[in-house]
TIPATI-232862 format. One record per residue (C-alpha): x, y, z. Coordinates in nm, 3 decimals. Layout:
BEGIN
REC|X|Y|Z
...
***
This chain:
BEGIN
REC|0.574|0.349|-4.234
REC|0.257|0.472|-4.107
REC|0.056|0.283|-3.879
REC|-0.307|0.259|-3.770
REC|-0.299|0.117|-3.353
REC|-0.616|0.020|-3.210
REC|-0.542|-0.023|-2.826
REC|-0.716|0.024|-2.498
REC|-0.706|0.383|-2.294
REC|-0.704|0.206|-2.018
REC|-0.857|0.477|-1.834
REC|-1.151|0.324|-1.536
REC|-1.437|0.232|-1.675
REC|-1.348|0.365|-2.055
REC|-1.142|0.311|-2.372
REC|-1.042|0.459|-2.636
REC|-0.948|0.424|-2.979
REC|-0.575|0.552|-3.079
REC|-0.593|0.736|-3.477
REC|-0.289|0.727|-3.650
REC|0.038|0.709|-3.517
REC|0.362|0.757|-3.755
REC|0.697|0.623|-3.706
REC|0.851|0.740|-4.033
REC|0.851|1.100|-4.083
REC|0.863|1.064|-4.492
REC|0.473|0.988|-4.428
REC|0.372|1.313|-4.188
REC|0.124|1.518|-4.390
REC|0.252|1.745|-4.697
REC|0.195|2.064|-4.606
REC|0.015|2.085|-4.290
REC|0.099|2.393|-4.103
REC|0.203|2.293|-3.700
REC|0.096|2.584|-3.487
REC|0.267|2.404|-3.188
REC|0.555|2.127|-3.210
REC|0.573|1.936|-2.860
REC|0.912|1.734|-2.834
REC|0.892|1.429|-2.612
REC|0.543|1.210|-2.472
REC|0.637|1.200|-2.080
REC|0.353|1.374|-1.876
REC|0.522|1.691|-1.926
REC|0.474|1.657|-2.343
REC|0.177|1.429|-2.346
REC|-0.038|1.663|-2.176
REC|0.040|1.981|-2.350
REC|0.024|1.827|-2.671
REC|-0.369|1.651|-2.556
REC|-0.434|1.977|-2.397
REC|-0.349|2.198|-2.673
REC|-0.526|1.997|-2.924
REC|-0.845|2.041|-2.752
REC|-0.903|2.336|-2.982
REC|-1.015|2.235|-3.306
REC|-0.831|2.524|-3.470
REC|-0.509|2.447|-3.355
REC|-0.276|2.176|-3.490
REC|-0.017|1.987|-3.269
REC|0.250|1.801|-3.362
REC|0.419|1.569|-3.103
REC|0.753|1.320|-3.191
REC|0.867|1.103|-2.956
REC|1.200|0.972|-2.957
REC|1.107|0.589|-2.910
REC|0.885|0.352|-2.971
REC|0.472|0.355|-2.930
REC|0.485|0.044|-2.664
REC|0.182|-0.097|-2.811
REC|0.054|-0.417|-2.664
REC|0.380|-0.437|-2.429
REC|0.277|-0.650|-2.127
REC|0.611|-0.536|-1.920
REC|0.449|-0.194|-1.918
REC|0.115|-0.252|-1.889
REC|0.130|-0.515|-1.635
REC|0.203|-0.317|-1.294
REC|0.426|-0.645|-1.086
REC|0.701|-0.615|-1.436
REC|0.828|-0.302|-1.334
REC|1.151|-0.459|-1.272
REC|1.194|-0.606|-1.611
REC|1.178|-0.261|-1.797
REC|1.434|-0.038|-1.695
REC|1.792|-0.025|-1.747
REC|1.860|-0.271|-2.080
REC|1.515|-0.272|-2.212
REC|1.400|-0.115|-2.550
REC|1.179|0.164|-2.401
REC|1.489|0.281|-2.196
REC|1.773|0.530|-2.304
REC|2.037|0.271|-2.116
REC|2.215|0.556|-1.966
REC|2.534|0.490|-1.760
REC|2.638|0.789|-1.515
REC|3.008|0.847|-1.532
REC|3.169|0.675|-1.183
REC|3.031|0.879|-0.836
REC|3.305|0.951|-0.630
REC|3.051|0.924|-0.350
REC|2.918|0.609|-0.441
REC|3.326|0.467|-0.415
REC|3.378|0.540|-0.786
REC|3.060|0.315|-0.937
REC|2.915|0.379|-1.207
REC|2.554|0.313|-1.214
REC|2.234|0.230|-1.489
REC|2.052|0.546|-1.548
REC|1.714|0.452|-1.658
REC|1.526|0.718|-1.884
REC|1.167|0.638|-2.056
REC|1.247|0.606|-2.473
REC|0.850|0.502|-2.544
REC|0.540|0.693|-2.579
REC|0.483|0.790|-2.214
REC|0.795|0.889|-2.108
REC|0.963|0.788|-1.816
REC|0.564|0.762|-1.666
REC|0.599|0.438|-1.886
REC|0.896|0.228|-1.732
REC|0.849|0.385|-1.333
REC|0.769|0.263|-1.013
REC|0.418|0.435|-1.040
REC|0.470|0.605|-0.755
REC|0.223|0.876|-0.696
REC|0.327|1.151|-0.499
REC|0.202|1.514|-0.480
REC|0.517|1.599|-0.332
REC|0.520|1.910|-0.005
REC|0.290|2.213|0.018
REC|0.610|2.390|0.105
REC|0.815|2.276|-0.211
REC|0.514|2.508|-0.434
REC|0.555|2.741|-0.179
REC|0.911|2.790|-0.238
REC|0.880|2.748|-0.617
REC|0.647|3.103|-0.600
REC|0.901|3.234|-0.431
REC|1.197|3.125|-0.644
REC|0.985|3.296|-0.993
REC|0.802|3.592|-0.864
REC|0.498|3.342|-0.915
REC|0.205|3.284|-0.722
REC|0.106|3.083|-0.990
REC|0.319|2.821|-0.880
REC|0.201|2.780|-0.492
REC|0.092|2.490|-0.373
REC|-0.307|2.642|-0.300
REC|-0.318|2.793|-0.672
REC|-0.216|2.435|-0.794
REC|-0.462|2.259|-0.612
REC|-0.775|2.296|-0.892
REC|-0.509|2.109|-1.104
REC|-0.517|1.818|-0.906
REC|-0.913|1.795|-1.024
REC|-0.798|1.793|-1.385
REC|-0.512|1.546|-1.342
REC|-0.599|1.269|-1.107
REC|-0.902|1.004|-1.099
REC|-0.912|0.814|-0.794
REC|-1.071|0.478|-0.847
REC|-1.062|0.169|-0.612
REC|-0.846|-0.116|-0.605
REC|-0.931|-0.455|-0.807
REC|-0.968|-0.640|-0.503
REC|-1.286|-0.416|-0.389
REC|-1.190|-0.395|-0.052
REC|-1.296|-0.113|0.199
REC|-0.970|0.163|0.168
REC|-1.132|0.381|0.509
REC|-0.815|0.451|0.663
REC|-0.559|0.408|0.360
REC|-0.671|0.702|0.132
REC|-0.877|1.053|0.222
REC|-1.088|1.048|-0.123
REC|-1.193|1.407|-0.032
REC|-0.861|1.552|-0.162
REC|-0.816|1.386|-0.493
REC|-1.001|1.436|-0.836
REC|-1.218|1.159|-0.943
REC|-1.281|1.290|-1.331
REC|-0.910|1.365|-1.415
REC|-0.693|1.174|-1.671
REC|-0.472|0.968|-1.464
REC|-0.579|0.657|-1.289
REC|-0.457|0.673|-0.945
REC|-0.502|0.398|-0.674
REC|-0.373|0.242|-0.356
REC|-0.269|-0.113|-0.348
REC|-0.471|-0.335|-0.596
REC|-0.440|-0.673|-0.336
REC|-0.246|-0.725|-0.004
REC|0.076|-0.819|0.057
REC|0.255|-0.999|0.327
REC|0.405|-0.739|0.442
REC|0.112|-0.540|0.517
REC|0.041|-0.619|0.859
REC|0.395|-0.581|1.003
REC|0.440|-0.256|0.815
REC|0.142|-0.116|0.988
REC|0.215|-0.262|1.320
REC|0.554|-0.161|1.322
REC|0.456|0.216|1.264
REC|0.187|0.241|1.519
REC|0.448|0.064|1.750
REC|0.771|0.300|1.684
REC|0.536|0.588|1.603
REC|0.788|0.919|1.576
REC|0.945|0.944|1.220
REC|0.697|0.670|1.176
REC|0.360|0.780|1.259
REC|0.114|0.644|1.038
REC|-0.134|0.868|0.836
REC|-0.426|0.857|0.589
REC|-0.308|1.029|0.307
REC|0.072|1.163|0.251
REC|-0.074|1.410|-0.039
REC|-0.253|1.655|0.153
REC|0.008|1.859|0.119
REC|0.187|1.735|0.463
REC|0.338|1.404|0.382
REC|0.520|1.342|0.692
REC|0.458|0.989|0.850
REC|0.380|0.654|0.703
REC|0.128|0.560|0.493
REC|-0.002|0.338|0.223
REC|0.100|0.413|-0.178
REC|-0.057|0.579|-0.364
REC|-0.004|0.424|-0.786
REC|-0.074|0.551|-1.131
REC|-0.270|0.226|-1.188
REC|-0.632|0.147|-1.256
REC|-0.811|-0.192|-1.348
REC|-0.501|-0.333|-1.228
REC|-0.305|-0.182|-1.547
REC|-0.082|0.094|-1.523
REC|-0.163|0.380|-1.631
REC|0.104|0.688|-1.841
REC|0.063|0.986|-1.997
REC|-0.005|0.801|-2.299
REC|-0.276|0.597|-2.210
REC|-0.423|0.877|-1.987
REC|-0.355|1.149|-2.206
REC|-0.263|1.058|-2.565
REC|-0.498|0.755|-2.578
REC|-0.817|1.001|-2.585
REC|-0.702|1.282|-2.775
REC|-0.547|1.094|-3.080
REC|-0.897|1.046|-3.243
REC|-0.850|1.402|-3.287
REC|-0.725|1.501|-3.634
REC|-0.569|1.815|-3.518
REC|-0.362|1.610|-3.341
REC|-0.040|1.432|-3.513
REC|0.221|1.195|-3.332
REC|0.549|1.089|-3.481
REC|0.725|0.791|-3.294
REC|1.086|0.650|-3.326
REC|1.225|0.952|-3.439
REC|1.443|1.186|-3.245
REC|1.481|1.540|-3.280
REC|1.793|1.659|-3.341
REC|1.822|2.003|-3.330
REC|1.620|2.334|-3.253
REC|1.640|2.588|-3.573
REC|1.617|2.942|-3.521
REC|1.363|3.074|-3.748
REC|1.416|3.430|-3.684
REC|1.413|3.711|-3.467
REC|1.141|3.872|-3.240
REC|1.051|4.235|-3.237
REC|1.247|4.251|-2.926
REC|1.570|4.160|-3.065
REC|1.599|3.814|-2.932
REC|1.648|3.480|-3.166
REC|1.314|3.280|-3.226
REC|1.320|2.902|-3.229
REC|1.022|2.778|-3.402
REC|1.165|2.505|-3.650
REC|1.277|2.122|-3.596
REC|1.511|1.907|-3.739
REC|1.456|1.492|-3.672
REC|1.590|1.197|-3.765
REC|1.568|0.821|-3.706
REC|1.930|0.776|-3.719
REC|2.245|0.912|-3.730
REC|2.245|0.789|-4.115
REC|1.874|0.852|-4.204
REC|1.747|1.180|-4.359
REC|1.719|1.468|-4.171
REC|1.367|1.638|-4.163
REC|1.212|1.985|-4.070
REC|0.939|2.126|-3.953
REC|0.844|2.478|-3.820
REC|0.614|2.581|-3.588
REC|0.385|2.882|-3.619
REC|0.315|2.950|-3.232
REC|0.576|2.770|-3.003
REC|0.827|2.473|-3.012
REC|0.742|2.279|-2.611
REC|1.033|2.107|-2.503
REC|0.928|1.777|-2.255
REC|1.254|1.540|-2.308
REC|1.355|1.541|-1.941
REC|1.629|1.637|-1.770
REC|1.906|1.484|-1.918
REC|1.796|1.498|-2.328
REC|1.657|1.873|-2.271
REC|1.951|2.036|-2.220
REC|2.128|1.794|-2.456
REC|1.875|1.930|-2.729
REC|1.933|2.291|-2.616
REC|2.339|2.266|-2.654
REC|2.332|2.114|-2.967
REC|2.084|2.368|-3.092
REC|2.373|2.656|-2.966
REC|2.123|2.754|-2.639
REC|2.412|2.676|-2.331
REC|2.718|2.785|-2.219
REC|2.902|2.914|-2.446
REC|3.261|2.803|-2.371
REC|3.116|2.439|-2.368
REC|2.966|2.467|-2.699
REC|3.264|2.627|-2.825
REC|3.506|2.303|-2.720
REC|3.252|2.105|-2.923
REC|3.298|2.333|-3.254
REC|2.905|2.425|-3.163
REC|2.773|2.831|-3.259
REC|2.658|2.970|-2.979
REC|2.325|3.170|-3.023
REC|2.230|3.206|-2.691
REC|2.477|3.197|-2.405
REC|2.281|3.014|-2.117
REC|2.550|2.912|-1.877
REC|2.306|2.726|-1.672
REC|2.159|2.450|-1.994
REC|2.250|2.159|-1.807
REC|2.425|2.265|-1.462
REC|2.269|2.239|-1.120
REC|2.094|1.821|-1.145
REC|1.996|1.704|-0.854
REC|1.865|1.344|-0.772
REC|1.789|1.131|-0.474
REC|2.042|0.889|-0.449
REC|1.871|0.555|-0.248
REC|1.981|0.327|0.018
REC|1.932|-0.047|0.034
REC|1.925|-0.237|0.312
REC|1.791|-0.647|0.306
REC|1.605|-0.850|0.587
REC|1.581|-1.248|0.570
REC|1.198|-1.358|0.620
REC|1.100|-1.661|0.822
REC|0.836|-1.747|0.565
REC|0.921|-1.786|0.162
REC|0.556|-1.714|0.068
REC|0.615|-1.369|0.262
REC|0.857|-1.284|-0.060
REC|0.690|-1.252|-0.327
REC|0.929|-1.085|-0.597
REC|1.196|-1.356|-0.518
REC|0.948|-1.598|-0.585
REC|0.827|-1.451|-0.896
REC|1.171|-1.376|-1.039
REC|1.286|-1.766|-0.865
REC|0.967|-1.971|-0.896
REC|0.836|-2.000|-1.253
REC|0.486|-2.173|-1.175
REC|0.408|-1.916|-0.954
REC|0.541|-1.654|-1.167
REC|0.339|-1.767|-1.441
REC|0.045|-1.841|-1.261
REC|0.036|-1.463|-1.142
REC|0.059|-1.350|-1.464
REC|-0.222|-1.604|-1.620
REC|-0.493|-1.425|-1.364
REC|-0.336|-1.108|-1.490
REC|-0.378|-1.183|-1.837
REC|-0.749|-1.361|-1.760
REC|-0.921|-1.108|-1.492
REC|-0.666|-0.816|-1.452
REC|-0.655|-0.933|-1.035
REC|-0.383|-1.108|-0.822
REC|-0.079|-0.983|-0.695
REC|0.071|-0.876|-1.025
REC|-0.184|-0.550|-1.078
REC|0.040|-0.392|-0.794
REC|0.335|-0.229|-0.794
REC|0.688|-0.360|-0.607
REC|0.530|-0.171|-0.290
REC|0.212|-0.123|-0.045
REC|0.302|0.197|0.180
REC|0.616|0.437|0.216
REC|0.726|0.676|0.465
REC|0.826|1.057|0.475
REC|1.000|1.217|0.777
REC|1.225|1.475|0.843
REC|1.571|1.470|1.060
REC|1.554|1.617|1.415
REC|1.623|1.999|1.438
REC|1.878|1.951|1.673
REC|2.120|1.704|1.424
REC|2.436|1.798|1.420
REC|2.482|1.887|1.084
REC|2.266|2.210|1.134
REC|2.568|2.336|1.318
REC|2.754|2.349|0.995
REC|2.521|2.277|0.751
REC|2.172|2.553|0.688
REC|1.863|2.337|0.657
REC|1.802|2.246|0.209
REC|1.460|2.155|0.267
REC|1.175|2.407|0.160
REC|0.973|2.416|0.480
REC|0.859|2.210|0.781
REC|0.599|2.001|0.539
REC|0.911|1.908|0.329
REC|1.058|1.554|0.419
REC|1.428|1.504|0.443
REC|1.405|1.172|0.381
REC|1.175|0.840|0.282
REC|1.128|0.477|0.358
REC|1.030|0.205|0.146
REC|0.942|-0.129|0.263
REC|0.889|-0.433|-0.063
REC|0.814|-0.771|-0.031
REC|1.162|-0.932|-0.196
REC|1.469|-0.857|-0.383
REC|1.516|-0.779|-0.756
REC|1.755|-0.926|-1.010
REC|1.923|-0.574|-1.079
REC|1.988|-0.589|-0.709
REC|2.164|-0.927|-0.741
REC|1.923|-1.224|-0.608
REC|2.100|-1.483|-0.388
REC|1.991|-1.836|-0.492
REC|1.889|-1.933|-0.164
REC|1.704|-1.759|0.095
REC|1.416|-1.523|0.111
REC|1.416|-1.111|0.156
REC|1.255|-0.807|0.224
REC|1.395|-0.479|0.102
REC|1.412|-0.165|0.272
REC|1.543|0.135|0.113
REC|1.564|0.483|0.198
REC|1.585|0.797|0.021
REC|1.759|1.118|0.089
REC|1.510|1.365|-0.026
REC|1.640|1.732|-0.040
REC|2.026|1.639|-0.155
REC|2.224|1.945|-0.162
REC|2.473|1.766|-0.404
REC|2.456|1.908|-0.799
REC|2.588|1.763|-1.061
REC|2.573|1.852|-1.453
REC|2.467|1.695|-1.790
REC|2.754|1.816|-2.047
REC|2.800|1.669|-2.424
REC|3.058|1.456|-2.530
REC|2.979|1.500|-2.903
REC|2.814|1.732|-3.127
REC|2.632|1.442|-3.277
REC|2.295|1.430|-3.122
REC|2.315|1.016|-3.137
REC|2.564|1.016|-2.939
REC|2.510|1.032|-2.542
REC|2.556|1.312|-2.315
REC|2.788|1.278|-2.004
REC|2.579|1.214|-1.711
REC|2.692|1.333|-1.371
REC|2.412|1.335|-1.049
REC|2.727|1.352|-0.816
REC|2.553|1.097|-0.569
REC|2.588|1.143|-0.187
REC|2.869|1.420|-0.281
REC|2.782|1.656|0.036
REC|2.804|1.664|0.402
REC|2.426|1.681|0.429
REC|2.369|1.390|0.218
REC|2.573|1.169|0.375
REC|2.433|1.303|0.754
REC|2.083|1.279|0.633
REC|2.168|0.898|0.463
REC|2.332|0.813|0.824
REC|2.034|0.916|1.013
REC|1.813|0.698|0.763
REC|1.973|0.415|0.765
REC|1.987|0.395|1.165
REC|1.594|0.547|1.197
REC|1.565|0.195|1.014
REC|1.733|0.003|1.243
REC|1.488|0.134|1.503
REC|1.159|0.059|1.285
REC|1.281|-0.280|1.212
REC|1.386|-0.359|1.562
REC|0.970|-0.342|1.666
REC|0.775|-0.636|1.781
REC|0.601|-0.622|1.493
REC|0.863|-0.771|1.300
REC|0.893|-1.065|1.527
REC|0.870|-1.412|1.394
REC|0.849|-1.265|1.000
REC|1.219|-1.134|1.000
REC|1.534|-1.302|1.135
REC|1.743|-1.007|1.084
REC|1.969|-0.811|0.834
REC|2.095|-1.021|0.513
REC|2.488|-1.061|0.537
REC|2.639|-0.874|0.253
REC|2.326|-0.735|0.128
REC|2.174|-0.547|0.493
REC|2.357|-0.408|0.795
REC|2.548|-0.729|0.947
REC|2.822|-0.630|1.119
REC|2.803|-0.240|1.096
REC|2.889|-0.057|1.398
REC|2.564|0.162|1.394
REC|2.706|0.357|1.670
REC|3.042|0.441|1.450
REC|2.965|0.729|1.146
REC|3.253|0.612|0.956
REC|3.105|0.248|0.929
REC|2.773|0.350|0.841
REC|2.882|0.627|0.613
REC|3.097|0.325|0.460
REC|2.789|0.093|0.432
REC|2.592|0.388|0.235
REC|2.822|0.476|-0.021
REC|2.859|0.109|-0.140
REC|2.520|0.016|-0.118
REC|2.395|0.332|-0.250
REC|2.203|0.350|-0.605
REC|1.983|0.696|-0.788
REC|1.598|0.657|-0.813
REC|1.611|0.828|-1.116
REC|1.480|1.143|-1.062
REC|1.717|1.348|-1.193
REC|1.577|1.735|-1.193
REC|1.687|2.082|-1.243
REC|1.909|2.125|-1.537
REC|1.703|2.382|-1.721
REC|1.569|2.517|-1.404
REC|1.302|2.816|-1.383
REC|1.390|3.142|-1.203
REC|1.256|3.467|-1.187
REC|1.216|3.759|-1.493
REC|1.544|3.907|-1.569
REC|1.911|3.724|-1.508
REC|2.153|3.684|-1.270
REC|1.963|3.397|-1.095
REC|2.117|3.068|-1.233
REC|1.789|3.030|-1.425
REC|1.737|2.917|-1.803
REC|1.347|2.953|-1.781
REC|1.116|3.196|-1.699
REC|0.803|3.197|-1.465
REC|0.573|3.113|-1.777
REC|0.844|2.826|-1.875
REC|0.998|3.001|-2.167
REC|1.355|2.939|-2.236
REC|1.511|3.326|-2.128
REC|1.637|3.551|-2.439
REC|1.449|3.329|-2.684
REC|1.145|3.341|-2.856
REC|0.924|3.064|-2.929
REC|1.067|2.848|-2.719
REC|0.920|2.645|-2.398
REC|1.042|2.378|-2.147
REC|0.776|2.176|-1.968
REC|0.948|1.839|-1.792
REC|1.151|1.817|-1.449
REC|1.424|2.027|-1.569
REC|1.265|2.306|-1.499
REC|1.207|2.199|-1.127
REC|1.440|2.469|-0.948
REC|1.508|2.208|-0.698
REC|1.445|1.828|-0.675
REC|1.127|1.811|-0.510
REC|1.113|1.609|-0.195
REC|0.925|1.331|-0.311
REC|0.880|1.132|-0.673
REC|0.817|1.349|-0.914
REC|0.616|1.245|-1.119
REC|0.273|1.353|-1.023
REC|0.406|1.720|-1.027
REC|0.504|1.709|-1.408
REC|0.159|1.592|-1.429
REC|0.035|1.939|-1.255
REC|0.297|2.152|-1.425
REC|0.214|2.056|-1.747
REC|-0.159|2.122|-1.674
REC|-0.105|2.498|-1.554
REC|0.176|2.540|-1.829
REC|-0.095|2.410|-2.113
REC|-0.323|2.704|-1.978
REC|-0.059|2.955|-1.987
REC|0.014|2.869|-2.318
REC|-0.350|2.915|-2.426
REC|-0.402|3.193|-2.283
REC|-0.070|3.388|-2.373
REC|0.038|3.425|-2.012
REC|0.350|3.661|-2.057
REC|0.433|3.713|-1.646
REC|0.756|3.866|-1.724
REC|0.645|4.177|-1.933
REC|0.342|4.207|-1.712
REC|0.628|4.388|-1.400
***
């Protein structure tokens, strides 16, 4: 049924009222004409759809696959992350098929299914990512568009920089001159301190090197260490539907369906250039409810990520066409790159036991139920205390030496000398999807290998669009990877040997950190990677943009249109031609912004050569 939610924005210093929201389709107006259908509510969909709709003329239709998340605390409240990926009911509860570089596990692969997106159930992390990975990205399309100084003025339409809840001075842990302060997104660095503050800091002016500390990681040059950056604000977090959809769905031009999927894209037609347009929908809640349609008179804009758009695309007969073929699927448009080429950044874990328990706090909120509910009561009460931040105060980018061996064999994946190889990522305790001993206390390092070289692929199992893809990120599958993962893992050893550390660590965990690895011996540390090894969930690539014309391993064009259709857009990370070298969320944010004024403007870069 149709239903009328009333909820905070929860933008700084505003709210908003939310119109009406459906979640049965029987109920979406008779008869209203859809000039543009946006599939998905991540920050790719969300803001096309609220950008679209700020013409008065134009009608948008958005349908998101799960639920609106209204008044759900484990989303708003920034500390829960933990609680709301992998086997909650805004996730898609993926499993990736076993990793032969992981020693055959199979791992959770957790995918937003909730108004917002993935920006909904993340770690908030808010990252600009490398001048050098726009750079590249012009270069890749043909593009200029796309470079990292013709992006900038998006930045001033995405990002609102307001302070944390704690009112502290930030001088030193954020350049304010670089980021928007009017844009939709609240961004913020650490609402309150935590313990690990101090030794974090100290440690990286001590050990300096990979670990120099910085103002600012998003100027463009992220290398060094410095404190987060979050999509929070007021101590709440903040996603594409609260920064986005929240202030645009008093506008009645502007229609949202919730818990229903779509199912397939229809072709309508064909263009006056011979190709096959896809302006029509099919949806459904289930794989036993009605099926519904509804066309679109300008564009269909597909934002359901990088695992469900190319799903949507196969099943609709866009892919490759011997694939389709083995599922009994007509192929319309052979595409033999809809779901090759995903790349992710697989993560490395390594555990420290701290002197002092009060120095851990997600053990104790996960252990210690006073103090657990305590946090959240001055949540609840004054939106302060330590559960307005995120699971982390400051992370670290840096790139392997030039002279590492694996450039002898191996040419250099990242996009430029601005591009990190690799991250660090102190938090203050362990999480229960990480296994929490019952005893002790723990802080959690993990690194990142940034610019993987492995690919993997997204293929169907089924031609029943209920039914999940086959999900394979091929973690740590390359030489690189596992060099780059090495050299983490020991440049970690080195930051956690500083004085700093002294008296607040007593040294890696046994089972859980680097006990008894030979540091000195590849073959032991290479061992200790690939079982402790997990994704971050950024998987990227599988509908990836490319230049005008064919030949390049590209399914989009520079202006985001699927290639030899008409009517037909992709706006989400597939598109990325690479996995960016940091968390990549902020850049849907900025893609989505430039691809909402190509869209209004009828950009057409490839018949403009």
């Amino acid at each position: 049924m149709a239903i009328l939610l009333t909820v905070a924005a929860l933008t700084f210093a505003a709210t908003s009222t939310w119109a009406t929201l459906f979640t049965d389709p029987a109920l979406l107006p008779n008869g209203k004409a859809y000039d543009y259908i946006v599939i998905g509510s991540g920050p790719g969909g969300s803001t096309v759809a609220a950008r679209l709709s700020e013409d008065p003329s134009t009608n948008v239709l958005l349908i998101e696959a799960g639920p609106t998340g209204k008044d759900a605390q484990q989303i708003q409240v920034p500390a829960l992350v933990p609680d709301i990926q992998s086997g909650s009911p805004y996730d898609w509860n993926y499993t990736i098929v076993p990793q032969p570089g992981l020693n055959s596990r199979a791992l959770p692969y957790s995918r937003g299914k909730v108004l917002g997106g993935c920006s909904a159930i993340n770690w908030m992390f808010w990252v600009r990512c490398p001048q050098d990975d726009y750079d590249k990205i012009a270069d890749i399309t043909g593009d200029e568009g796309w470079s990292w100084t013709s992006m900038l003025p998006f930045w001033q339409k995405v990002e609102r920089l307001v302070p944390p809840v704690d009112g502290r001075d930030t001088t030193g842990e954020v350049d304010p001159t670089i980021h928007g302060t009017q844009g939709a997104v609240n961004i913020t660095v650490p609402n309150v301190r935590f313990p690990t503050d101090e030794p974090v800091i100290g440690a990286a002016m001590e050990v300096g090197g990979d670990f120099q500390f910085i103002e600012d990681y998003n100027t463009g040059n992220p290398l060094g260490l410095a404190w987060l950056q979050g999509s929070t604000g007021n101590g709440i977090r903040n996603d594409a539907a609260t920064a986005y959809l929240g202030p645009a769905l008093s506008r009645p031009n502007l229609d949202v369906l919730a818990e229903t999927q779509v199912t397939k894209l229809i072709q309508t037609g064909i263009s006056l250039e011979g190709k096959p347009a896809f302006r029509g929908v099919e949806f459904a809640q289930s794989s036993s409810s009605p099926r519904y349609f509804r066309n679109a008179n300008r564009e269909v804009i597909v934002s359901t990520g990088a695992i469900n758009t190319p799903q949507l695309l196969m099943l609709s007969g866009i892919g490759p066409s011997s694939h389709l073929a083995s599922l009994g699927i007509l192929t319309i448009v052979d595409l033999p790159d809809v779901g090759q080429h995903l790349a992710d950044h697989p993560v490395i874990t390594l555990v420290y036991n701290v002197s002092e328990p009060r120095d851990d706090v997600f053990t104790n909120l996960n252990r210690n139920e006073t103090y657990a509910d305590e946090a959240l009561r001055e949540w609840e009460t004054n939106r302060s205390g330590i559960m307005t931040n995120a699971a982390n105060s400051q992370l670290a980018f840096f790139r392997l030496p030039a002279n590492d061996s694996i450039f002898e064999t191996v040419p250099d994946p990242s996009s430029g000398p601005t591009a990190p190889h690799l991250e660090f990522i102190p938090l203050p305790g362990l999480f229960p999807f990480l296994g929490i001993p019952p005893t002790g206390y723990y802080l959690l390092t993990a690194v990142v290998v940034e610019t993987p070289t492995s690919r993997g692929n997204i293929t169907l199992s089924s031609a029943d669009p209920f039914t999940y893809p086959i999900i394979n990120p091929n973690l740590l599958g390359s030489p690189f990877d596992m060099a780059a993962a090495r050299y983490a893992i020991r440049a970690t050893d080195r930051y956690m040997s500083a004085s700093a550390w002294d008296g607040f660590t007593t040294g890696p965990t046994p089972g859980l950190g680097i006990t008894g690895v030979d540091l000195s011996s590849d073959a032991e540390v290479d061992a200790y990677a690939r079982e402790h090894a997990l994704t971050l969930w950024h998987p990227t690539s599988t509908a990836r943009m490319g230049a005008c014309g064919g030949g390049d391993g590209s399914v989009v064009d520079p202006d985001l249109r699927v290639k030899g259709v008409e009517g037909l857009r992709v706006v989400d990370a597939s598109v990325f031609p690479f996995v960016p070298a940091g968390h990549p969320q902020a850049m849907i944010y900025a893609f989505a912004e430039r691809a909402a004024e190509l869209i209004q403007s009828g950009h057409r870069a490839c018949e403009l050569l």
